[in-house]
C-alpha positions in Angstrom: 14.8 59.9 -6.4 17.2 57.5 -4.7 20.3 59.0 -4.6 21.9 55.8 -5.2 20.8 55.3 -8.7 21.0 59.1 -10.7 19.3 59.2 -13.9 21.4 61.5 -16.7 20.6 62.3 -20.4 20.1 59.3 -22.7 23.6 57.6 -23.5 22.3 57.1 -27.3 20.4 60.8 -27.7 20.4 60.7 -31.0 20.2 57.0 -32.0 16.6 57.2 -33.7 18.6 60.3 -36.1 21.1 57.8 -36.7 18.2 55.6 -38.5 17.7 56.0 -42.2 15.9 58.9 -43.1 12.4 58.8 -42.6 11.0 60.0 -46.1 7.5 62.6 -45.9 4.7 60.1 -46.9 0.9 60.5 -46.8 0.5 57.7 -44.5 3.0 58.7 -41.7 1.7 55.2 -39.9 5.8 54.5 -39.7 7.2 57.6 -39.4 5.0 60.2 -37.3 7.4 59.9 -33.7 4.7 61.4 -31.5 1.4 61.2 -30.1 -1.4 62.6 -32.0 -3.3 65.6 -30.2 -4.6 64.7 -26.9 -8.2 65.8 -28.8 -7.5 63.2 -32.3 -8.6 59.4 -31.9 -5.2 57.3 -31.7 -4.9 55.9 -35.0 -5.1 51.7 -35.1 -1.5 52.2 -35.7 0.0 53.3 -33.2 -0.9 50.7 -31.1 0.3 48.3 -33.9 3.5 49.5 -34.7 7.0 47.8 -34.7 8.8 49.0 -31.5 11.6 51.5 -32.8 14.1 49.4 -30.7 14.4 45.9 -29.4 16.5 43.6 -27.6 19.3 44.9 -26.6 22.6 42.9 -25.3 26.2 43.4 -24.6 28.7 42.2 -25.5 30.6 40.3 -23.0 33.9 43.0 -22.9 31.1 45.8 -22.7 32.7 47.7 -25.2 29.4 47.6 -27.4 26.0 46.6 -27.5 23.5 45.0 -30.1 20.0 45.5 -30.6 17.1 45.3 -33.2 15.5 47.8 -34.6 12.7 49.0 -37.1 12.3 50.4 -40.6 9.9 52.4 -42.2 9.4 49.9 -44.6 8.4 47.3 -41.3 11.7 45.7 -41.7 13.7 45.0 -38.7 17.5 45.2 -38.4 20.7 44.5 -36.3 22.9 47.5 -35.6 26.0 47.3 -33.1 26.2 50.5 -31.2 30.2 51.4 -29.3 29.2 52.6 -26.3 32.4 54.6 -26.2 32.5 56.9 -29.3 29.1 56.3 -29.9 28.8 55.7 -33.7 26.7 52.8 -35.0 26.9 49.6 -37.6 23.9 49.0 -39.3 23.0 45.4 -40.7 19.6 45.0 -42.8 17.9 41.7 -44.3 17.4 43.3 -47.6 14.6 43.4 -50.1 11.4 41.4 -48.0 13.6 39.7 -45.2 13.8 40.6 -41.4 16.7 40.1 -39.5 15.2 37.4 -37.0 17.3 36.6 -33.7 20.6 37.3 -33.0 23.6 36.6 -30.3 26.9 37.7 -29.2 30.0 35.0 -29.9 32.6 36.5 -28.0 33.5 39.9 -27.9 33.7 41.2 -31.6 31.5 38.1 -33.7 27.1 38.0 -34.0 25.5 35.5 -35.3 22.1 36.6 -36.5 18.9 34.7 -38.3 17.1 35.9 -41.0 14.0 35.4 -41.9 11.3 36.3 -45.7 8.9 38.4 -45.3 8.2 37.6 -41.8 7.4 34.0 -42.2 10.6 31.8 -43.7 13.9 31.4 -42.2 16.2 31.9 -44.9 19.6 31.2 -43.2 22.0 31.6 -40.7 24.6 34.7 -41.0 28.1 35.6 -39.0 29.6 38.8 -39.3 32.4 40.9 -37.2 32.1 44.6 -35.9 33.8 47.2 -38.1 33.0 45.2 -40.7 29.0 44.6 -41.0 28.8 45.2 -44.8 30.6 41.7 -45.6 28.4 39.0 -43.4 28.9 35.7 -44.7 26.5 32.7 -44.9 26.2 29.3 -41.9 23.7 27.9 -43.8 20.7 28.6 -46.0 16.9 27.9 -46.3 16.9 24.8 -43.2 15.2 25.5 -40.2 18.3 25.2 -37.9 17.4 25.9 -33.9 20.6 26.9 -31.9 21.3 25.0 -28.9 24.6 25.7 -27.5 27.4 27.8 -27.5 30.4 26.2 -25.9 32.2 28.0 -23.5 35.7 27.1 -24.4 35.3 27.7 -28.1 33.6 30.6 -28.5 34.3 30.5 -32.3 31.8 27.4 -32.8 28.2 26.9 -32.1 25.8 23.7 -31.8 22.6 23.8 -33.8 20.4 21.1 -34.6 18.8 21.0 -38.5 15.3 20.7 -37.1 14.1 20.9 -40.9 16.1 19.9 -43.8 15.6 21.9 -46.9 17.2 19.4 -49.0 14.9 16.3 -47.2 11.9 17.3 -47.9 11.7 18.9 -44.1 13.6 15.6 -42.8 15.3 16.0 -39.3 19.1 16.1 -40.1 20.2 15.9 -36.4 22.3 18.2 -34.3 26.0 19.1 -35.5 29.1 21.4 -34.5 30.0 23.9 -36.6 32.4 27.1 -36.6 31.1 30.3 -37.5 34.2 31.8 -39.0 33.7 30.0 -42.1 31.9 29.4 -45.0 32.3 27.3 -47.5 32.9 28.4 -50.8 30.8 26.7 -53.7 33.6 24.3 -54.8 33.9 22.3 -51.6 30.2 21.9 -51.2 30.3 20.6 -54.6 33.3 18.6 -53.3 30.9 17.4 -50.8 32.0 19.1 -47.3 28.6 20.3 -46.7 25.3 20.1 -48.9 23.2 23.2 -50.1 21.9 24.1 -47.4 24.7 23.9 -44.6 27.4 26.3 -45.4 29.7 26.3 -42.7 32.7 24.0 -41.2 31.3 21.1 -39.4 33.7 20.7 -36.1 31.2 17.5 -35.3 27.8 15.5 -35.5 25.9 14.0 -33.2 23.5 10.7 -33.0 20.2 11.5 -33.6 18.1 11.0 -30.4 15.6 8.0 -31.3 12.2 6.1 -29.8 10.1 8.7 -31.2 10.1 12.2 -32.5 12.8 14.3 -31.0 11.1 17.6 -29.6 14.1 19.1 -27.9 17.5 19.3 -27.7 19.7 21.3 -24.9 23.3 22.1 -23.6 24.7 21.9 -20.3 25.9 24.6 -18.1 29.1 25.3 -20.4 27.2 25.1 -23.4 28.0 21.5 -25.1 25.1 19.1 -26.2 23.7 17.1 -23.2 20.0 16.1 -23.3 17.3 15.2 -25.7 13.7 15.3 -25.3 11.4 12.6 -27.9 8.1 11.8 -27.9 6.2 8.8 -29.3 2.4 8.1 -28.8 2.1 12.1 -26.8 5.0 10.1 -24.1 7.8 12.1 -23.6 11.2 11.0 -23.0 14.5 12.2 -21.4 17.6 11.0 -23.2 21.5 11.9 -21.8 24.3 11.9 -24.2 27.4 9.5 -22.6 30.2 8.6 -24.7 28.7 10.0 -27.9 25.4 7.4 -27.4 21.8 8.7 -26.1 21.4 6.8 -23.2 16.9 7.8 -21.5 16.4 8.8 -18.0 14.5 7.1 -15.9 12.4 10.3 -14.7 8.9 10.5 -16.0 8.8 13.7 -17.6 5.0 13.7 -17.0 5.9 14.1 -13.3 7.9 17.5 -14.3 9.2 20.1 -16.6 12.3 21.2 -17.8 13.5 24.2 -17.0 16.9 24.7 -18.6 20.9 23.5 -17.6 21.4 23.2 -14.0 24.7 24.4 -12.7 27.1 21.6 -12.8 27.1 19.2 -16.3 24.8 16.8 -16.1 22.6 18.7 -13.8 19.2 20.5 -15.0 16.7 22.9 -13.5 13.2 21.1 -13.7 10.0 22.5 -12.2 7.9 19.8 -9.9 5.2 19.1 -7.4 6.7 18.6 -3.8 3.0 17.1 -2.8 -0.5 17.0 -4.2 -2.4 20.3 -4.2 0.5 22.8 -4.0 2.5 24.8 -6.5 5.0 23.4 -8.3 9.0 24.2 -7.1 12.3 24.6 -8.9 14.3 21.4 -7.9 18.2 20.7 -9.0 18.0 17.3 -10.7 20.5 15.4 -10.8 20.2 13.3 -14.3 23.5 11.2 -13.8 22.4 9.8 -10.1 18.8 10.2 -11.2 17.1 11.8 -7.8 16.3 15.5 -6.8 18.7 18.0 -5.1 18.1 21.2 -3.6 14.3 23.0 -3.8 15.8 26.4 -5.2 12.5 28.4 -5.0 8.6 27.7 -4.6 6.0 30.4 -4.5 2.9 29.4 -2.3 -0.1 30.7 -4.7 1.5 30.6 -8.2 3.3 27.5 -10.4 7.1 29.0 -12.2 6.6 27.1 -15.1 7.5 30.3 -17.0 10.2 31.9 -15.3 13.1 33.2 -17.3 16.1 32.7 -15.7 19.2 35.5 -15.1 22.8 33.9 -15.1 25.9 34.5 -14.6 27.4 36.1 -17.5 30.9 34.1 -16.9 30.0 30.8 -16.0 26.2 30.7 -16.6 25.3 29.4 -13.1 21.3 30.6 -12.5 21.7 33.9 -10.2 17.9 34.3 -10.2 15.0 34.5 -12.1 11.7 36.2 -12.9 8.0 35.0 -12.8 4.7 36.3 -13.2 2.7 35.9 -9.9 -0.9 38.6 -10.1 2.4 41.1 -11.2 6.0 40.6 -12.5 8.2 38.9 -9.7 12.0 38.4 -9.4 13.8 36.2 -7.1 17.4 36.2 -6.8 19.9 33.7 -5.4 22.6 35.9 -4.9 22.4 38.7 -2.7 24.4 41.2 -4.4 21.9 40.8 -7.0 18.6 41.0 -4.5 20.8 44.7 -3.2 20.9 46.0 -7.1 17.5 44.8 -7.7 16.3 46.8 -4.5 18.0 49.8 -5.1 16.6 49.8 -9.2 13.3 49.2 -7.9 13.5 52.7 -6.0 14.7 54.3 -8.7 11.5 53.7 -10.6 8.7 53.5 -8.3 5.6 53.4 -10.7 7.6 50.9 -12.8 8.5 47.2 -13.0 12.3 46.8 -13.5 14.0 43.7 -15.4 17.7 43.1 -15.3 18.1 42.0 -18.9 21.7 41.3 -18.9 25.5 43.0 -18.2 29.4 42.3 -19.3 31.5 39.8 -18.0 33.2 42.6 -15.5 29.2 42.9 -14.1 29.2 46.9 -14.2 27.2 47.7 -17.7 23.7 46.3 -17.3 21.0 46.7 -19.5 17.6 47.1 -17.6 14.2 46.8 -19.1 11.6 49.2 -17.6 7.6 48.7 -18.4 4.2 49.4 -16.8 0.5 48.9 -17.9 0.6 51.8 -19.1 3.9 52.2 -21.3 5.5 49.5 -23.6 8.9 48.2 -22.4 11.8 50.9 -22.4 15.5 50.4 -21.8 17.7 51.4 -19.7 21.8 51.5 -19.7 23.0 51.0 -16.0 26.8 51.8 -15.0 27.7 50.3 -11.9 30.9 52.2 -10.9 29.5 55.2 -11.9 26.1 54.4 -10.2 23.8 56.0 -13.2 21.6 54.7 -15.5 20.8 56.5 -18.9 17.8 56.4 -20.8 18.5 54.3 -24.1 15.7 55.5 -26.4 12.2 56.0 -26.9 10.9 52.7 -28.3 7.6 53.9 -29.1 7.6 57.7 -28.9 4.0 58.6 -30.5 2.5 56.4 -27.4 1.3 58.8 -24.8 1.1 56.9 -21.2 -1.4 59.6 -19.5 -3.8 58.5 -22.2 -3.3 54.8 -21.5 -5.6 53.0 -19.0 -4.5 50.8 -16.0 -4.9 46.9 -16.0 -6.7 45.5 -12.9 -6.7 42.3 -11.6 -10.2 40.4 -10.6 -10.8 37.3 -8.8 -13.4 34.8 -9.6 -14.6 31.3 -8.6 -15.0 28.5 -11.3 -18.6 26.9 -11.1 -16.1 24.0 -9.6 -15.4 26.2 -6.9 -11.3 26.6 -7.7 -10.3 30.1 -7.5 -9.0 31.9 -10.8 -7.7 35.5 -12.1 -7.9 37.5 -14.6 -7.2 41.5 -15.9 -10.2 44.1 -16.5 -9.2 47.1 -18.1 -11.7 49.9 -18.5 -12.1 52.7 -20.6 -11.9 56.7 -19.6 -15.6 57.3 -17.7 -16.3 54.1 -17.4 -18.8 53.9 -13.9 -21.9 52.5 -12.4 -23.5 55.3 -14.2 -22.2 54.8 -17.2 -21.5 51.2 -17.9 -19.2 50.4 -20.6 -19.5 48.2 -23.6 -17.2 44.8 -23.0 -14.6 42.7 -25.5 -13.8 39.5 -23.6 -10.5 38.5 -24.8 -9.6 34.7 -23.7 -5.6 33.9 -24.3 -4.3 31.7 -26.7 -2.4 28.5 -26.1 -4.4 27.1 -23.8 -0.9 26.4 -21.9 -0.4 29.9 -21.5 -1.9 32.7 -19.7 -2.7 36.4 -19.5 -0.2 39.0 -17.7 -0.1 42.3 -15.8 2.0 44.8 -18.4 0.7 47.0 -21.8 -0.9 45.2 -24.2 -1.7 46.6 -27.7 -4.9 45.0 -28.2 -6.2 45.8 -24.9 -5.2 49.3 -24.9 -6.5 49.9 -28.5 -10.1 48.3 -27.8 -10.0 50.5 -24.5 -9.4 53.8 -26.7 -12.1 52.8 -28.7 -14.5 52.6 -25.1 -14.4 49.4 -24.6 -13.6 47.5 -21.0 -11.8 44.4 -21.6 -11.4 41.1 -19.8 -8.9 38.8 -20.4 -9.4 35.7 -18.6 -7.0 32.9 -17.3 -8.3 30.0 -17.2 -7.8 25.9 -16.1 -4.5 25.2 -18.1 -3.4 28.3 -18.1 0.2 28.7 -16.9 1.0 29.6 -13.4 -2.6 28.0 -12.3 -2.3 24.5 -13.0 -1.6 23.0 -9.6 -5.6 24.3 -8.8 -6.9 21.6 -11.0 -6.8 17.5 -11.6 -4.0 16.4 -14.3 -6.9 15.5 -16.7 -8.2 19.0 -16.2 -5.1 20.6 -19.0 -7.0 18.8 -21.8 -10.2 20.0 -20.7 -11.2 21.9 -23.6 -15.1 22.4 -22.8 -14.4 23.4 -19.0 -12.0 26.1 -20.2 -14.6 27.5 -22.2 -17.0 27.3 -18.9 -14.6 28.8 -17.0 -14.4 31.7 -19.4 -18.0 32.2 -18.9 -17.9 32.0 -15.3 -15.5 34.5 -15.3 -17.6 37.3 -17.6 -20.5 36.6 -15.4 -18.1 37.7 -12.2 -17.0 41.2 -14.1 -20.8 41.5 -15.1 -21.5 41.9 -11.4 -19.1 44.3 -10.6 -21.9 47.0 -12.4 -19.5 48.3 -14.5 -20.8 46.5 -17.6 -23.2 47.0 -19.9 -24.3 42.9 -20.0 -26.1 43.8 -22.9 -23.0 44.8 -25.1 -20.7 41.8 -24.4 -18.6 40.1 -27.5 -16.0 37.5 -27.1 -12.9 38.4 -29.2 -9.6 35.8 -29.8 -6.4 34.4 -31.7 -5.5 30.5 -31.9 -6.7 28.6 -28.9 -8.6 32.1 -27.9 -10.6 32.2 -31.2 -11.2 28.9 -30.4 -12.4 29.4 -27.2 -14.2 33.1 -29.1 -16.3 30.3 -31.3 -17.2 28.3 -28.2 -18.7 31.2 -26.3 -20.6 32.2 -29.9 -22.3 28.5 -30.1 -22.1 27.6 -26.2 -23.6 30.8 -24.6 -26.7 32.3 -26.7 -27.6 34.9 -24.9 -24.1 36.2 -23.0 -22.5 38.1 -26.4 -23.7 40.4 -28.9 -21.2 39.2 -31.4 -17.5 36.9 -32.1 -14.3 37.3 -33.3 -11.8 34.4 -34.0 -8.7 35.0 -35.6 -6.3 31.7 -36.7 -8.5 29.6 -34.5 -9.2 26.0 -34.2 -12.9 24.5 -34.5 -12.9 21.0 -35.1 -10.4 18.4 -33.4 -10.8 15.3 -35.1 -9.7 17.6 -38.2 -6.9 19.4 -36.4 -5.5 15.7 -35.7 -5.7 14.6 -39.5 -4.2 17.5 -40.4 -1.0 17.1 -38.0 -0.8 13.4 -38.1 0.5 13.4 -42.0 2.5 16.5 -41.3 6.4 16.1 -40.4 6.5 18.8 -38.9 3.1 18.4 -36.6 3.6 14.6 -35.8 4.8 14.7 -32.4 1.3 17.1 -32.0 -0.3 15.0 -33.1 0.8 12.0 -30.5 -0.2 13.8 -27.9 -3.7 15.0 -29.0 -4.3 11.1 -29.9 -2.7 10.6 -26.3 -4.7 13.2 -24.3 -8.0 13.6 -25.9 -8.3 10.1 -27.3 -9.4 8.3 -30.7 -12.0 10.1 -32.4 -13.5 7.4 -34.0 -14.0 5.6 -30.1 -14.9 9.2 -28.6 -17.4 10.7 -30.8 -19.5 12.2 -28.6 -16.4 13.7 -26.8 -15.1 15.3 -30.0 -18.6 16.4 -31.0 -18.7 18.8 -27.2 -15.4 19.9 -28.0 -15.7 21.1 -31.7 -18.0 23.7 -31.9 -17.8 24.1 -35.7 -20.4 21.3 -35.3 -22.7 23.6 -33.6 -22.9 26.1 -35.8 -26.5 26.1 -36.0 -26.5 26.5 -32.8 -24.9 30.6 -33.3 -27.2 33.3 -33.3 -24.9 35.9 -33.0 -22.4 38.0 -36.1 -19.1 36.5 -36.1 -15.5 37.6 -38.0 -13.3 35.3 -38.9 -9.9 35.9 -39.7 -7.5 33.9 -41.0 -3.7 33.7 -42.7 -3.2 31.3 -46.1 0.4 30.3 -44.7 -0.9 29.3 -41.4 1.0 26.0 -41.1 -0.2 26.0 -37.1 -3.6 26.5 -37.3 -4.6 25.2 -41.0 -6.6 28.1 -42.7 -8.8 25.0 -43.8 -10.2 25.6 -40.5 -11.6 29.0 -41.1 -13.1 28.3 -44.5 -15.0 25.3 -42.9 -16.2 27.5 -40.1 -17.4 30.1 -43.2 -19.1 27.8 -45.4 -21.3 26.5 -42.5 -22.0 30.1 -41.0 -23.2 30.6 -44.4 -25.0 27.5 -44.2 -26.9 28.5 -41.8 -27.8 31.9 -42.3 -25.2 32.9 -39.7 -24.6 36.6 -40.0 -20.6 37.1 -40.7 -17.8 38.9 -42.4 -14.9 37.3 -43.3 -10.6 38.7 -43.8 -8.6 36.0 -45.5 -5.0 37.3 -45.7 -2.6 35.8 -48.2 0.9 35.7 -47.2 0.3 35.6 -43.5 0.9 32.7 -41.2 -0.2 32.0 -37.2 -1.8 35.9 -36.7 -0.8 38.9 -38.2 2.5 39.7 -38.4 2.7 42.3 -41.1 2.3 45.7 -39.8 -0.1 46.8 -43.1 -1.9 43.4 -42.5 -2.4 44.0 -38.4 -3.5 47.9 -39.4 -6.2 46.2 -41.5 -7.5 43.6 -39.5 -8.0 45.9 -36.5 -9.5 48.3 -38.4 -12.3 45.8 -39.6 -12.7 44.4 -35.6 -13.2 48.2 -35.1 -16.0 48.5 -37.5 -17.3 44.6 -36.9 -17.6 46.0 -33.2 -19.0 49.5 -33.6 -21.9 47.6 -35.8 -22.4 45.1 -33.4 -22.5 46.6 -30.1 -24.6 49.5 -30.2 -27.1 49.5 -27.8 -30.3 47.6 -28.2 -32.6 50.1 -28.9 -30.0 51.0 -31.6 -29.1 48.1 -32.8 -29.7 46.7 -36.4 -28.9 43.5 -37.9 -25.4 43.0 -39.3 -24.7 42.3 -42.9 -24.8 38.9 -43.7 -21.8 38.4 -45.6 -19.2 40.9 -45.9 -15.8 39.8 -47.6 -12.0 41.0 -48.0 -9.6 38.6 -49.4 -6.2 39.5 -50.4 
């Protein structure tokens, strides 16, 4: 142990007791708080589960801290915990609603979102600690985005009513307000605020115009600065001078935004020095309109991900972390590069994040995770060189029963280099080759990381080895391939393939037990490999996915809330009507006759990202064509599964899809052809 850092008994020992009682049920799925016997299956569950405890922040005097955390009845709420006496304020949603998001304004006032039944944001609430039993409403039922908090009023906020209630889902603009208030009935009837908006305006805005705005973002002491539209998929940066949107000359198809620089008028934006190499952080200077100082460039992996760590005072950027084959972190300032040094010792088998301090910069919260363990956190006193265990987020998770994500290199059939994570299950050899569930990311302009991961965890415990692809367009990887390559829908999927042929070689594999499993863009690319590759999988699994483009693009281009989607579809992938052959290699709902193998689909009836329309499409034709499949349409649910009683049901059938499916040949019998649940 380094003798720098000591570890003592947890500073909140007895937070989970302080949670409502957890009442004896038959189904203890919520409220068993260990593992089962080391000799019992793990239940779908537990894999599933709501962590007990999430998110934890100070508040800037460190007096206190905030955090979310879980019902039995798969609720979440805020509580306030004083780190001195140790006693706790509890907040819930009520009835079906989640508390959301939250954030610290000052040292005694949270603002909080909340959210029905995990899928409508219902409002915006303020409330004051010692007194979290009278919360009073911001505003109500509009989707309102926050998007500053200025420095020197730390009473008022900057949001921007990104969906109007009232409108019809209009875009109302960004506005000022102060959280102490809220209006009482009679002066919105008076007219100082419509139905929606219940607190004080302090000021509006101009609405950014030429297009759709996408974005709006404050400056380094949190007051409104930029804008972001987009018309015809062409992006556009705005400044805000004298109360008018004034655009920036920088092509925002040369970069990306990263956040607020250190200075006003300054941002952090992520660009290519030269052709062929990673993108770097740059300072940007929007005012003079060139680059400043290259902050940080990695020589393998693009940042466009990177969360940055700042100052809790002043906000200046003090460092950052990335993913590179692992978590990285980078810092600026060298006091910070000592703490992170010594933390790392402290937990050797562990990756460390600095989530966050005080103003003073001697409470820090640290975040603590491996591939083998969710995310745990950690209270760190500087002065007194200690950190304390917080809690157990997810107690009835055993890590010794876990299994370790590897990484794997393989080599596109364009030659580029790529990565991906294999997982396998307990006895998994040459000798005995295991069964394998490729699991292709959603997005596509995401990618796949090193850490635990319930699905891949809960497939290995059921024997499975898992592969989850990255692929062209995935995050981190897109400097390896030509611009045009990130709308490349088909030479994803190829690369997908390429990669399950490169973990087929390894002998580890059974390559006669192979399905392709995925959500959104992944059940996409899931489809894809079903009507693409006959004879690489046994079977499919798409959940919320996408099948046909031309049909994704009339869906979005009538939809106010998809339309700047939509632009840059039209923009990237073209006219369907001029490129039919294109969209025809690209859709492979139109080559269902082409599948031979079982497939589940899955799908939510809210789904207002991936339209559910999709899904039925893709069953009617299965059925069209004699496809063998089995079907979950969940009502209520929107972009995946969010409900706990609705994720314990849908991998419960992907167990049973798979056990039927991937038996060995000899074994094997022909699936159902149509098995249903609807609810």
């Amino acid at each position: 142990m380094n003798p720098w850092l000591r570890r003592v008994a947890p500073v909140i020992t007895l937070l989970l007791l302080a949670l409502p009682a957890l009442a004896k049920k038959k189904d203890d799925s919520l409220t068993r708080m260990t593992p089962v016997p080391a000799d019992q299956p793990i239940p779908v569950s537990d894999f599933f589960r709501p962590r007990l405890f999430a998110n934890p922040e100070l508040n800037p005097a460190g007096t206190h801290f905030a955090a979310m955390v879980s019902t039995k009845e798969d609720r979440t709420d805020l509580i306030a915990f004083d780190l001195e006496t140790k006693t706790i304020e509890r907040l819930t949603g009520g009835g079906e609603h989640d508390i959301d998001d939250y954030a610290w304004m000052g040292d005694r006032r949270l603002v909080f979102s909340i959210v029905h039944d995990k899928l409508y944001s219902t409002g915006l609430f303020a409330v004051e600690l010692g007194d979290f039993s009278h919360s009073h409403a911001l505003q109500r039922y509009n989707v309102m985005i926050p998007v500053g908090f200025p420095r020197d009023k730390p009473t008022e906020m900057i949001v921007w009513i990104r969906n109007s209630a009232k409108d019809r889902g209009a875009d109302r603009g960004v506005i000022k307000i102060d959280t102490r208030y809220s209006l009482s009935a009679h002066d919105r009837r008076e007219g100082y605020a419509d139905d929606g908006l219940r607190a004080e305006v302090v000021a509006s805005y101009p609405q950014a115009k030429d297009g759709v705005a996408t974005a709006y973002l404050a400056d380094i002491n949190g007051e409104l600065a930029f804008a972001v539209t987009e018309k015809d998929g062409e992006a556009t940066l705005h400044r805000l001078v004298d109360d008018k949107w004034v655009k920036c000359t920088i092509d925002l198809d040369g970069f990306r935004i990263a956040g607020a620089g250190d200075v006003p008028g300054e941002l952090l934006v992520y660009a290519a020095d030269k052709a062929g190499k990673p993108n770097a952080l740059y300072r940007y200077d929007t005012i003079a309109g060139k680059f400043g100082e290259k902050l940080y460039q990695d020589d393998t992996y693009d940042m466009t991900d990177a969360r940055f760590y700042r100052h809790p005072v002043d906000g200046r950027v003090l460092g950052m972390q990335y993913d590179r084959k692992g978590p990285q972190s980078v810092w600026f300032d060298a006091s910070y590069a000592g703490l992170q040094e010594n933390i790392d010792a402290a937990f050797p088998n562990d990756t460390v994040r600095i989530i966050g301090s005080d103003r003073s910069e001697k409470q820090f919260f640290l975040g603590v995770y491996s591939d083998l363990r969710p995310m745990a956190y950690y209270h760190l006193d500087l002065e007194k060189k200690r950190t304390s265990g917080v809690a157990n987020v997810a107690p009835w998770i055993d890590p010794q029963r876990m299994r370790p994500m590897q990484l794997i290199t393989y080599e596109t059939r364009d030659g580029v280099k790529m990565e991906g994570y294999v997982t396998l299950p307990a006895g998994a050899s040459k000798e005995n080759k295991a069964p394998l569930v490729v699991l292709p990311h959603g997005g596509p302009w995401a990618r796949d990381v090193w850490g635990w991961n319930p699905e891949v965890q809960f497939l290995a415990s059921r024997g499975y080895a898992v592969f989850q692809p990255n692929y062209r367009g995935s995050t981190s990887y897109a400097w390896r391939f030509p611009d045009q390559d990130m709308w490349a829908f088909r030479k994803m999927h190829d690369d997908v393939t390429d990669g399950v042929k490169t973990v087929l070689k390894t002998g580890l594999i059974d390559g006669e037990r192979v399905a392709i499993m995925g959500g959104s863009f992944g059940g996409y690319l899931a489809l894809c490999g079903a009507a693409y590759e006959k004879d690489l999988y046994r079977c499919a699994i798409t959940v919320a996915g996408i099948f046909d483009w031309e049909r994704v693009m009339k869906e979005e281009k009538g939809s106010e809330y998809m339309r700047a989607s939509f632009g840059r579809l039209r923009r990237n992938l073209g006219d369907p009507k001029k490129n039919e052959e294109k969209f025809d290699e690209i859709s492979p709902a139109r080559h269902v006759d082409q599948i031979t193998i079982p497939v589940f689909v899955a799908h939510g009836t809210e789904d207002v990202v991936a339209a559910v329309g999709q899904s039925r499409r893709l069953i009617a034709n299965l059925k069209k064509y004699h496809v063998p499949y089995e079907k979950l349409i969940e009502r209520g649910e929107g972009h995946g599964f969010q409900k706990f009683e609705d994720q314990v049901e849908l991998y419960t059938a992907i167990e049973a899809f798979l056990a039927k499916n991937m038996t060995p040949r000899a074994a094997h019998m022909a699936a159902v052809p149509v098995a249903t649940v609807v609810r």
